[in-house]
PASEDO-70104 format. One record per residue (C-alpha): x, y, z. Coordinates in nm, 4 decimals. Layout:
% PASEDO-70104
         c1         c2         c3
          X          Y          Z
...
This chain:
% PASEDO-70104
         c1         c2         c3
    -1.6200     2.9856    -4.7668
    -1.5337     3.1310    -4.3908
    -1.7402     2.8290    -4.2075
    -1.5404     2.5874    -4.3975
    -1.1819     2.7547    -4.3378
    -1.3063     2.7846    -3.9519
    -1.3789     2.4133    -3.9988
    -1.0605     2.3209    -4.1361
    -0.8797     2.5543    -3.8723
    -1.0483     2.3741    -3.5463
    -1.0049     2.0584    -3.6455
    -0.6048     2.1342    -3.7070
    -0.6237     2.2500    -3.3729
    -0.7354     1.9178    -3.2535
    -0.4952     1.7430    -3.3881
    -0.2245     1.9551    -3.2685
    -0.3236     1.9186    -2.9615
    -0.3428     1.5704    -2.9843
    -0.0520     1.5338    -3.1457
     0.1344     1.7305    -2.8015
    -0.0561     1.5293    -2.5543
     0.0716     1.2448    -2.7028
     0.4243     1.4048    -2.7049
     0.3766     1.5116    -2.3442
     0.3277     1.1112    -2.2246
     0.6159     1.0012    -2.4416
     0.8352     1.2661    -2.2878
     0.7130     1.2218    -1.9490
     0.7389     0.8125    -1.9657
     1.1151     0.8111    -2.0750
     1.1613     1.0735    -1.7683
     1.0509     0.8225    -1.5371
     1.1206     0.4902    -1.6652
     1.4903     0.4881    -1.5626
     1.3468     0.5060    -1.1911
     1.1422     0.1975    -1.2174
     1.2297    -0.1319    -1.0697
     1.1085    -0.4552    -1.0557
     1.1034    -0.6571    -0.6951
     1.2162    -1.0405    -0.7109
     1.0876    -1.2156    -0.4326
     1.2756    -1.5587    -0.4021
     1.3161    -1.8698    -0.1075
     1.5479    -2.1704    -0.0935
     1.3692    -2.4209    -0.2009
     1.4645    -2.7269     0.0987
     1.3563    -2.4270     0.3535
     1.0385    -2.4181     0.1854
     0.9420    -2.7685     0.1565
     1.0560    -2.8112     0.5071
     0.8386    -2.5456     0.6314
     0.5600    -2.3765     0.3930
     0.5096    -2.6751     0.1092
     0.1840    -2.5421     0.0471
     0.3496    -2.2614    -0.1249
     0.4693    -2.5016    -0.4104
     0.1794    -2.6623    -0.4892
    -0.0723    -2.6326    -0.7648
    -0.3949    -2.6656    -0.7308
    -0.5300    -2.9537    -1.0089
    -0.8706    -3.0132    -0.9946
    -1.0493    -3.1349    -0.6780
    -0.6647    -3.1780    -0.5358
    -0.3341    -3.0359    -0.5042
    -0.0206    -3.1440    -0.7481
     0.3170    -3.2017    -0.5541
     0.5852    -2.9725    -0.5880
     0.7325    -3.0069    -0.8563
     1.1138    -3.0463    -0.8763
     1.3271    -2.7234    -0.8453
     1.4322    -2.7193    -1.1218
     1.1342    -2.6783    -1.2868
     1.0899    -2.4058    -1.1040
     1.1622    -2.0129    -1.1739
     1.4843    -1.8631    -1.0352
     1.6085    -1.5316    -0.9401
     1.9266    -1.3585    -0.9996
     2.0337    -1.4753    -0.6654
     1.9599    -1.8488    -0.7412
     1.6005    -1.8533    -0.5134
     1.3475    -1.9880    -0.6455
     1.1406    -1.6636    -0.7362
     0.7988    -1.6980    -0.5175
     0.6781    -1.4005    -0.6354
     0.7427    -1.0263    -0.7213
     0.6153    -0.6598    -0.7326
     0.7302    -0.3321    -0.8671
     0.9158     0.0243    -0.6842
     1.0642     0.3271    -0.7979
     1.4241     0.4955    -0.6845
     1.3412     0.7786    -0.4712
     1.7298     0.8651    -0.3753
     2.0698     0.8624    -0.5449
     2.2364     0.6331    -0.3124
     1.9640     0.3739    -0.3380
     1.6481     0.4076    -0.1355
     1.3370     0.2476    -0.3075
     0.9879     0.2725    -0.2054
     0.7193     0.0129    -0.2590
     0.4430    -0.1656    -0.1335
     0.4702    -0.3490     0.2164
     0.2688    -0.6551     0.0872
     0.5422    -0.6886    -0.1691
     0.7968    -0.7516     0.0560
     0.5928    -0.8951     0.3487
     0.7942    -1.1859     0.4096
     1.1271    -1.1428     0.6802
     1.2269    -1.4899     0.5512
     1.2392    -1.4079     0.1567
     1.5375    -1.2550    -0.0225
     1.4602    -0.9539    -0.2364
     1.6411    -0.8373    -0.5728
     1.5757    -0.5283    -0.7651
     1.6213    -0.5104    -1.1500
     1.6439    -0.2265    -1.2937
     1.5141    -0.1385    -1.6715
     1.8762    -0.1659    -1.7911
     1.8668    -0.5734    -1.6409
     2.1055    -0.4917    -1.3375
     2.0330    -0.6632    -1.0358
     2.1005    -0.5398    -0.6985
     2.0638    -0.7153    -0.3601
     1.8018    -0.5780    -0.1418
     1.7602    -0.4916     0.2047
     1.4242    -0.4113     0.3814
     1.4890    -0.0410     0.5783
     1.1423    -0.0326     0.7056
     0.7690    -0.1175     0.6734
     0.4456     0.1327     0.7621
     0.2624    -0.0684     1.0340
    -0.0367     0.1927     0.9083
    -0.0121     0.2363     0.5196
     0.0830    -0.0137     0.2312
     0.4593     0.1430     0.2271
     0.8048    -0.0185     0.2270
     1.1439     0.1385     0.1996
     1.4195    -0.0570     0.0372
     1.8101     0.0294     0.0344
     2.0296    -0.1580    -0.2465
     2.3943    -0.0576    -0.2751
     2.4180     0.2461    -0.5977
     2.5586     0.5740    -0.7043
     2.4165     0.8231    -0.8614
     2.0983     0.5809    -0.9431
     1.7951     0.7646    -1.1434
     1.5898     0.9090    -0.9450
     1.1731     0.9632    -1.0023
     1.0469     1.2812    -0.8185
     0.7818     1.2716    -0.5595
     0.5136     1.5622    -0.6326
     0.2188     1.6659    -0.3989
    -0.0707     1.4148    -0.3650
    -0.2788     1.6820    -0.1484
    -0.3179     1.8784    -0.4664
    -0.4635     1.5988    -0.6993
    -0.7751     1.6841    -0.9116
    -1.0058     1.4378    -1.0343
    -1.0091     1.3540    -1.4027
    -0.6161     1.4591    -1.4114
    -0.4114     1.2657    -1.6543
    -0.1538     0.9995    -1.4670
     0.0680     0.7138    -1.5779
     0.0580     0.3817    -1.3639
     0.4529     0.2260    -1.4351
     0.5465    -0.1312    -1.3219
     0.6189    -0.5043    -1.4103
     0.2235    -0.6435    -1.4807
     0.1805    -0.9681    -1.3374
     0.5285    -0.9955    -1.2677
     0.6309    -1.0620    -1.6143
     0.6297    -0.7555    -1.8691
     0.8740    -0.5016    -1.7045
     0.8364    -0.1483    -1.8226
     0.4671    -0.1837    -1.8793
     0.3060     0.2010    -1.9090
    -0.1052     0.2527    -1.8543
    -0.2561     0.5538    -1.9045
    -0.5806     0.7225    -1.7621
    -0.7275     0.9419    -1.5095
    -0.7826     1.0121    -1.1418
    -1.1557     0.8649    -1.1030
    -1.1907     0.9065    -0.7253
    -1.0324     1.0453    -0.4019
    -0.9987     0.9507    -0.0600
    -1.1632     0.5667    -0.1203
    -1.1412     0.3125     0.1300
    -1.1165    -0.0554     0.0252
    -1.0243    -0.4366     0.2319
    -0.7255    -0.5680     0.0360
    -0.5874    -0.9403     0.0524
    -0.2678    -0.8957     0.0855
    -0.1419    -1.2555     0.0228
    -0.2397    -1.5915    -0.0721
    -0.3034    -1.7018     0.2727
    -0.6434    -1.4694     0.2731
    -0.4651    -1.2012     0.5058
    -0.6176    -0.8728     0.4205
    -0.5060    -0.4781     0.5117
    -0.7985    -0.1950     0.5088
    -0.6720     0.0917     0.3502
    -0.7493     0.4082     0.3630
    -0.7074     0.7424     0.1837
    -0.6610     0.5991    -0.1679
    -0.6531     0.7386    -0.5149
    -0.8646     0.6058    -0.7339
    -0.7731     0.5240    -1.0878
    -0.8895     0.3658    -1.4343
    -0.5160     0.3159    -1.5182
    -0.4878    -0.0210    -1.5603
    -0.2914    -0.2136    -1.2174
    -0.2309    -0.5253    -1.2645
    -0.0692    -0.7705    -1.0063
     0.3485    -0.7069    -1.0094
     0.2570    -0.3673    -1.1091
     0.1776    -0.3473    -0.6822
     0.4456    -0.0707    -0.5780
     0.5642     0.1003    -0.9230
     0.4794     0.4410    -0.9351
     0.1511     0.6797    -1.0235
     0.2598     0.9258    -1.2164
     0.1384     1.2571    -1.2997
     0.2376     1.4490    -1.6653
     0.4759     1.6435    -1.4487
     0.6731     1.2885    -1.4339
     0.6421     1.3402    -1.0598
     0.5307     1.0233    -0.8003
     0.1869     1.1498    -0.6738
     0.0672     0.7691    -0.5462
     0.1658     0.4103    -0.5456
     0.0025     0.1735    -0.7141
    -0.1285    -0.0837    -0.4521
    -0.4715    -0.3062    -0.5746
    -0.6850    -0.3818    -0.7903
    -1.0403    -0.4763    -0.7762
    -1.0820    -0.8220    -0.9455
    -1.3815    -0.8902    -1.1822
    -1.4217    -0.5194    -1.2106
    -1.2923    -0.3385    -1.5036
    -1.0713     0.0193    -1.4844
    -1.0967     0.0257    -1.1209
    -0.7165     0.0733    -0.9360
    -0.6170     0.2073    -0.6291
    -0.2721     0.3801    -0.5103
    -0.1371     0.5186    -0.1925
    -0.0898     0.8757    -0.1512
     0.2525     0.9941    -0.1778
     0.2880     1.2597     0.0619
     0.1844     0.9242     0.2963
     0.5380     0.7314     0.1329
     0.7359     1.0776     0.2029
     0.6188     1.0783     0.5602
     0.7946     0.7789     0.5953
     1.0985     0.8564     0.4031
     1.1356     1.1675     0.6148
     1.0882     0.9501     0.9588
     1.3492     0.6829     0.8491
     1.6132     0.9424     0.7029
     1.5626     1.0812     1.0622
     1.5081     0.8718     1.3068
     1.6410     0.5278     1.0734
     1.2883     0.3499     1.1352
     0.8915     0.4736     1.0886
     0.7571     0.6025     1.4092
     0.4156     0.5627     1.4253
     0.1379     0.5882     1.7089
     0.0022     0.2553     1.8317
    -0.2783     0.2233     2.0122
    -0.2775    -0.1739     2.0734
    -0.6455    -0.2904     2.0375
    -0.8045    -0.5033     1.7553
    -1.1573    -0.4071     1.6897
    -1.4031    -0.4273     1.4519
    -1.6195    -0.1216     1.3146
    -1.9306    -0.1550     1.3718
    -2.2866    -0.0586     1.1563
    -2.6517    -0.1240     1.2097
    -2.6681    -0.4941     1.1337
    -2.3148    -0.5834     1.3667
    -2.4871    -0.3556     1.6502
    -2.7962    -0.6278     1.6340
    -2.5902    -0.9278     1.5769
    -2.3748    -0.8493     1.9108
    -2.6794    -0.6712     2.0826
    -2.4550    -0.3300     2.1188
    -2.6335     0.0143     2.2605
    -2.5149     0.1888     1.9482
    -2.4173     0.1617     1.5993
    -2.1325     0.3025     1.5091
    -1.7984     0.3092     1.6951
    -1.5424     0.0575     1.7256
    -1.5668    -0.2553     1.9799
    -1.2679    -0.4068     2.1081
    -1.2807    -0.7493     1.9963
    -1.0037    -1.0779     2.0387
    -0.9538    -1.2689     1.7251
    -1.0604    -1.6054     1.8653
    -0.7040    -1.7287     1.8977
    -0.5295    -1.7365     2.1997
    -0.2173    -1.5087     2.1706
    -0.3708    -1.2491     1.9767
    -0.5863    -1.0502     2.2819
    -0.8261    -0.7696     2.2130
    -0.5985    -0.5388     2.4047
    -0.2108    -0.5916     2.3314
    -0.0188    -0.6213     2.6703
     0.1760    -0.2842     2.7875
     0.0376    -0.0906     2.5219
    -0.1176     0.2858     2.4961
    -0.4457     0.0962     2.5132
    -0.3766    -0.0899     2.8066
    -0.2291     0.1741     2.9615
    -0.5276     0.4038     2.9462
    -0.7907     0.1456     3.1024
    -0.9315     0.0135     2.7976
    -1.0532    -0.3616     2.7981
    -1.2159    -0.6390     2.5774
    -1.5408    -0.5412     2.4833
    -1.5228    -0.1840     2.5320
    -1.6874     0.0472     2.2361
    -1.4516     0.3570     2.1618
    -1.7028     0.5912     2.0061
    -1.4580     0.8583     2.0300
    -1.0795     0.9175     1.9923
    -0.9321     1.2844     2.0187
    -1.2622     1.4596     2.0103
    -1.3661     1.2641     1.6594
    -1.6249     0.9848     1.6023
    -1.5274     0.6695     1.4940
    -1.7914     0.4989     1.2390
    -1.6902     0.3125     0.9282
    -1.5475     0.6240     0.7195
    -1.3068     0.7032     1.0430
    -1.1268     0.4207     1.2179
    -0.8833     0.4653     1.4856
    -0.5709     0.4749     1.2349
    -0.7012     0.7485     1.0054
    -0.7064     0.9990     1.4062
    -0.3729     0.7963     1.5319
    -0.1723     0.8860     1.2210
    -0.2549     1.2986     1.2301
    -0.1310     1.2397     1.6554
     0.2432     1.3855     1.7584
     0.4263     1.0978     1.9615
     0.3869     1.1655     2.2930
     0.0586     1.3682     2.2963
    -0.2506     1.2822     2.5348
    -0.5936     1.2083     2.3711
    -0.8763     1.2180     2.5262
    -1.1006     0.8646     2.4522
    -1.5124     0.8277     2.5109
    -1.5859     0.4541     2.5661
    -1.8817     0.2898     2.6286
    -1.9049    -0.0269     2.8745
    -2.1613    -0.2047     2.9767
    -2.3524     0.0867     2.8519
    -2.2047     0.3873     3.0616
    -1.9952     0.6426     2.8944
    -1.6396     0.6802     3.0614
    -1.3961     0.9183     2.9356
    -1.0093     0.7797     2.9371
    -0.6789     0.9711     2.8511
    -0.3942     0.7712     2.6557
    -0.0678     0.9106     2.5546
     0.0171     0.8095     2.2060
     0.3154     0.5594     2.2475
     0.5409     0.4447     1.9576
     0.4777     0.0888     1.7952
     0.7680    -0.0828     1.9438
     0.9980    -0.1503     1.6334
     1.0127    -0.5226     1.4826
């Protein structure tokens, strides 16, 4: 019987190559999982009530419970009480982690890594992207594991990867497995529980499961290489994560090594992007560009004092339509042109005011460091 035997034969080869793929993750999980960390976030607990209250309090119905008494509260290794957490991943020997800047967003907050093995290590903030969801951290190690960081220009959809992190803060060394769904996505991200939010661009889309603490662990391909990290999660969606690209992460690695900080353009305007219904809401000539907009409080103006911006000419109300020979619309803001700009170099800028196109030159200046 030669169909049956062919049968018999094909189905073997399934399983084998089941059986190696499933080999492959193992392998490629306990590569990686040494490099893992979890972030502590923790505050004294008198500074707190003195200053952000609202922080300890639970909501209870129609009101808010008290804060409860500290120690009722979580701790950290350091004796904080633990306000929150994230993940990262060991990207040098000596002790440079990278993770996600809402993770460590606060200046006030101590941070403490753990590491799989449960040692904790003090943490120091090196440096925060003022463009991309990236932080750099430096804790004091030798000849810590390290997870490699592959090539995220060179990712193919449907590809296998492994999100790694601490899921909602609680199960350290969690491991989800899927695919790349989706490249270059763009999403609005709260980035705390105030209602601040980041747009970010450029993402990797992924139905590896990301759960909230897993914000900052690694996205890993079956090469146990760093090719994104794993940043947000739509809520009330299912399968649906997103990561920053890595070569993005090892940008900044290579500016702080360096330079010791991330140099990035700044332009110095806030703006909003505008479409069809914005044009007839503000009564703009055109549809698409980005118009220079305050935030309706007083010390945040549309154009930041003594920067590129305000250098060049540009003023409240202004539409940029164009910024180094590329049109802005809602698939290219100003930061996905300013981050592909050499410090230093002149760009040319078409505005529109008061309906007349004007053509202005900026020099891209450095964020001044904070």
């Amino acid at each position: 019987f030669p169909a049956l035997g062919q049968g018999r034969g094909l189905w073997y080869h399934i399983y084998m190559s089941e059986t190696n793929y499933e080999a492959h993750i193992i392998s490629t999980v306990k590569k990686v999982m040494p490099g893992v960390v979890s972030i502590v976030v923790g505050k004294d607990y008198d500074e707190m009530l003195r200053e952000r209250p609202y922080e300890l309090m639970m909501p209870h119905g129609d009101h808010m419970d008290l804060p409860p008494p500290e120690e009722e509260l979580p701790h950290t290794p350091g004796g904080k009480i633990r306000i929150g957490g994230g993940s990262g991943f060991i990207v040098d020997a000596s002790g440079l982690v990278m993770t996600n800047k809402h993770v460590v967003r606060d200046p006030e907050a101590e941070y403490m890594v753990v590491t799989p093995s449960e040692d904790s290590y003090p943490a120091r903030v090196l440096a925060r992207d003022p463009l991309n969801d990236v932080a750099i951290l430096k804790i004091e190690g030798e000849n810590l594991p390290v997870i490699s960081m592959g090539d995220s220009n060179h990712i193919e959809l449907g590809q296998s990867v492994l999100a790694v992190g601490t899921a909602l803060g609680e199960f350290q060394n969690t491991v989800s497995c899927g695919i790349v769904s989706g490249l270059s996505r763009r999403i609005t991200a709260m980035t705390d529980a105030e209602g601040h939010s980041e747009r970010l661009r450029g993402l990797i889309q992924t139905d590896a499961a990301i759960n909230p603490g897993n914000s900052g662990g690694p996205l890993i391909n079956l090469k146990g290489e760093a090719i994104g990290i794993n940043a947000a999660v739509v809520f009330g969606a299912q399968n649906i994560g997103f990561a920053i690209p890595i070569n993005k992460a090892q940008r900044d690695l290579a500016e702080l090594k360096k330079y010791g900080r991330i140099r990035t353009p700044f332009l110095g305007v806030r703006y909003i992007l505008l479409n069809p219904m914005l044009q007839k809401r503000f009564r703009l000539p055109v549809e698409r560009g980005a118009f220079v907009l305050r935030e309706g409080v007083q010390d945040r103006p549309a154009v930041v004092p003594d920067s590129a911006a305000d250098h060049a000419g540009i003023k409240e109300a202004d539409i940029i339509v164009e910024l180094n020979a590329t049109a802005i619309d809602e698939k290219i803001g100003l930061e996905d042109i300013l981050e592909k700009v050499p410090l230093g170099e002149k760009i040319p800028v078409k505005i529109l005011r008061g309906g007349t196109e004007h053509m202005l030159i900026l020099i891209a200046e450095e964020r001044t460091p904070h």
